[in-house]
C-alpha positions in Angstrom: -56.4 144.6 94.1 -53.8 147.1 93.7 -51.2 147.2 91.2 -47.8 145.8 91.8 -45.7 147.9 94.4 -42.3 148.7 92.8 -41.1 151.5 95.0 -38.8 150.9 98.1 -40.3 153.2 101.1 -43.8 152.8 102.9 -45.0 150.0 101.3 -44.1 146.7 103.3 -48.1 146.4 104.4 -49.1 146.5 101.1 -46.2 144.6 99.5 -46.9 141.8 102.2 -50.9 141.8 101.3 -50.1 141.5 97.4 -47.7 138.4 97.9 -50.3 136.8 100.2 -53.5 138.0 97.9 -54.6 134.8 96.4 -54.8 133.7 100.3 -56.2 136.9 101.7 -58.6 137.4 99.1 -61.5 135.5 100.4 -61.3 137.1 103.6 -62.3 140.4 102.0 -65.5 142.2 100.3 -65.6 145.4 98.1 -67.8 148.4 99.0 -69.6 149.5 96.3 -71.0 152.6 98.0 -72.5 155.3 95.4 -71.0 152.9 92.7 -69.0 156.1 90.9 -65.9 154.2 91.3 -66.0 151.0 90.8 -66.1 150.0 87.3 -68.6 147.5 86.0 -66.6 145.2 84.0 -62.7 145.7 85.1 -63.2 146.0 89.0 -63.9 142.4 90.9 -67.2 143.6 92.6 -69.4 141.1 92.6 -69.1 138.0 94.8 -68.9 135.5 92.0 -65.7 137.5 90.4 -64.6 139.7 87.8 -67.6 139.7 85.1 -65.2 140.6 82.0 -63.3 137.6 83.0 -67.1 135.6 83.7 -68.4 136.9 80.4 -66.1 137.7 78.4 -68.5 137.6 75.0 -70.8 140.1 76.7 -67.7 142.0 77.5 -66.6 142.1 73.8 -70.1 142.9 73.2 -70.1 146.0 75.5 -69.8 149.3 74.0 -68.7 151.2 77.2 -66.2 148.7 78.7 -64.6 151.1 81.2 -68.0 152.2 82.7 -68.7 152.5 86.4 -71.2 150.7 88.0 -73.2 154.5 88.1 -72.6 154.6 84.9 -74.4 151.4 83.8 -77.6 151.4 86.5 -80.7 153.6 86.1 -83.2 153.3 88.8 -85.6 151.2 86.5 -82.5 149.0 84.5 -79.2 148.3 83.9 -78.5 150.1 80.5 -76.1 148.6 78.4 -75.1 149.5 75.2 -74.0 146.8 72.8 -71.6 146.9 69.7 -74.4 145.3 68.3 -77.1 143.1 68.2 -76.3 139.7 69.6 -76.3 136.5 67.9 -78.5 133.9 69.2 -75.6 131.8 71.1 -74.9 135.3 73.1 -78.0 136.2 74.1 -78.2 133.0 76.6 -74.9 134.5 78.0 -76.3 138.0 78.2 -79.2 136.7 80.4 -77.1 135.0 82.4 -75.7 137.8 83.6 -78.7 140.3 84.0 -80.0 137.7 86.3 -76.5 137.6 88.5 -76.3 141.5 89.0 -80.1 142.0 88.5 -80.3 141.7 92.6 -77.6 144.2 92.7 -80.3 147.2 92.0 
């Protein structure tokens, strides 16, 4: 979703789409294509949501919390970097979500 329009000229398609976006939304899907744009964490990707706002303790975890999705996937893994080591209530949250975007590879 785009940010709030707040100048007056060429913008009444867009302006109409963010007033209406909590209706339009489920109509649309993001592209990731080569995945250099869209950002892991921040951008709403993934059909379940936005995964800072799904996990937000692996989020706070995260080292690199502005990373694209290219950024994040090697052919073999995701690799995350973390703050540090997780305590044992996180790491059932971390698996969690390897095993929603581990289809995504």
């Amino acid at each position: 979703m785009t940010k709030v329009v707040t100048t007056p000229y060429g913008t009444s398609l867009r302006r109409s789409i963010r007033v209406l976006w909590e209706e339009v939304k489920p109509n649309f899907k993001m592209k990731v294509g080569n995945r250099n744009k869209i950002k892991f964490w921040k951008d709403e990707w993934h059909e379940k949501g936005n995964l800072e706002t799904l996990f937000p303790d692996s989020y706070n975890l995260a080292m690199f919390q502005q990373r694209t999705i290219a950024e994040l996937l090697t052919p073999q893994r995701w690799n995350f970097i973390l703050k540090r080591q997780p305590n044992d209530w996180e790491v059932m949250t971390l698996i969690e979500l390897l095993n929603m975007v581990v289809n995504f590879m």
